[in-house]
C-alpha positions as CSV (number, residue, x, y, z in Angstrom):
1,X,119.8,120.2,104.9
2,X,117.0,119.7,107.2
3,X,113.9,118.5,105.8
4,X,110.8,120.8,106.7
5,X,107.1,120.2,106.5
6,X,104.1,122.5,107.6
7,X,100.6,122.1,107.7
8,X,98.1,124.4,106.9
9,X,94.1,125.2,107.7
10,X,92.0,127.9,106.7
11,X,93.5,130.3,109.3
12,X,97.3,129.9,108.6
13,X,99.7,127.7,109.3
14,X,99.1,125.5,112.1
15,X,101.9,123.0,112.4
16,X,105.5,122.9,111.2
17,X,107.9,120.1,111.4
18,X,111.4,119.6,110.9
19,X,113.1,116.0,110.2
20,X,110.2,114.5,111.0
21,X,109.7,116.7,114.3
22,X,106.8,118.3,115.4
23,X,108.7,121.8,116.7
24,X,105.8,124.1,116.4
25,X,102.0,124.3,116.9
26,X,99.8,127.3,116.6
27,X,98.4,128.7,120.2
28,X,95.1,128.1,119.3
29,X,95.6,124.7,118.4
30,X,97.4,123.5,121.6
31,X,95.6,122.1,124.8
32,X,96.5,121.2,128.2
33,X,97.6,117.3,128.3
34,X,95.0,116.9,131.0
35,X,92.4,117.9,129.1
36,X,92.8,115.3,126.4
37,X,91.9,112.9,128.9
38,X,95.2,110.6,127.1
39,X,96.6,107.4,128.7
40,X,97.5,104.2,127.0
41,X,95.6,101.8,124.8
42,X,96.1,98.0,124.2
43,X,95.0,96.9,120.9
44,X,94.5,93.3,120.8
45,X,95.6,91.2,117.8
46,X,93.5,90.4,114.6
47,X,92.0,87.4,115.0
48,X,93.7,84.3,112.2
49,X,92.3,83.7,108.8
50,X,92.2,82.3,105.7
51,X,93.5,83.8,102.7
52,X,91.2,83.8,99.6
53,X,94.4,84.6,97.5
54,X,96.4,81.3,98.3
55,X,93.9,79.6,100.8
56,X,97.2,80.0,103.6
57,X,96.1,80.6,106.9
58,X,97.3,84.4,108.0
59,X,98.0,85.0,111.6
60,X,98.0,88.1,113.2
61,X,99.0,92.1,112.0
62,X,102.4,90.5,111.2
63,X,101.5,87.9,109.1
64,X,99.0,90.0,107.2
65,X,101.5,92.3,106.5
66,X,103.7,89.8,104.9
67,X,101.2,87.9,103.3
68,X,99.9,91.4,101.5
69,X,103.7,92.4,100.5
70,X,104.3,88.8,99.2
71,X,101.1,89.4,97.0
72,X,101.7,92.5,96.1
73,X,98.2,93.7,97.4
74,X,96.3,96.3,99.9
75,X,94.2,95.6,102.8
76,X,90.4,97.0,101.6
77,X,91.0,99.0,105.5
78,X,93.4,101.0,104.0
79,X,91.8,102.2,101.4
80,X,89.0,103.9,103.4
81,X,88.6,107.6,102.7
82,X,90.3,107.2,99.4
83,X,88.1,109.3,96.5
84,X,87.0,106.3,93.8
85,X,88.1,105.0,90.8
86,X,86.8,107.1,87.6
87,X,85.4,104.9,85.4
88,X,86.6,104.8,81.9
89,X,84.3,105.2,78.9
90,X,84.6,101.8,76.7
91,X,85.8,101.5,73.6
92,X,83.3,101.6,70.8
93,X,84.1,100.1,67.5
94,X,82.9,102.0,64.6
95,X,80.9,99.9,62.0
96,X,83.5,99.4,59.7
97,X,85.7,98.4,62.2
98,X,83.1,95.8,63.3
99,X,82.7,94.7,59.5
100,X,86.5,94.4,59.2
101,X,87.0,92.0,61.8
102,X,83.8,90.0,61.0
103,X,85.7,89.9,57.5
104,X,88.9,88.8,59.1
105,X,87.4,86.4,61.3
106,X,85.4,84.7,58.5
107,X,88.8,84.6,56.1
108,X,90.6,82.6,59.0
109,X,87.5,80.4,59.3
110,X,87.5,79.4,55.9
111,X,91.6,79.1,55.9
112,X,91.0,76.7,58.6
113,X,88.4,74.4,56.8
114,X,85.6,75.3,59.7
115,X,82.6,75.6,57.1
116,X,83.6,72.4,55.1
117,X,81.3,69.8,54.4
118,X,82.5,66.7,55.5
């Protein structure tokens, strides 16, 4: 079964794909490749740094890319155009919940022989 994806804008569908295919674009939507004005592009390397996770030395795309899978974390240029994080409203102890563990925390205090006189 083929796998099938389309596109959509506020005047219908504009693209459609099929395995990963791009097999259909609205009229409107299509231009003349000489109007694009498209030729090729060399993108030069990233320049080395240093980690501030391990303090390892990270050379080039390549490198970055292993040293962010080996850590299990996301380049902050990836993350652009992502909505933000909602923040969570803290947890507020009621008063007797604040008593109690003043209570408990004194009772191990005094188990431990803190307040003795020596």
């Amino acid at each position: 079964m083929a796998k099938y994806k389309a596109r959509y804008d506020k005047d219908g569908k504009a693209y459609e794909w099929v395995d990963g295919e791009l097999v259909w674009v609205r009229p409107d939507l299509q231009a003349p490749v000489e109007s694009l004005g498209v030729s090729a592009a060399v993108v030069g390397d990233i320049p080395d740094f240093v980690s501030t996770i391990d303090g390892s030395v990270v050379r080039g795309r390549s490198g970055l890319r292993d040293h962010c899978a080996r850590h299990n974390v996301t380049p902050m240029e990836e993350l652009k155009g992502l909505p933000p994080k909602t923040t969570v409203t803290p947890y507020q102890p009621t008063r007797q919940e604040r008593e109690a563990t003043k209570r408990t925390m004194h009772q191990i205090a005094d188990q431990r022989g803190y307040f003795r006189n020596h």
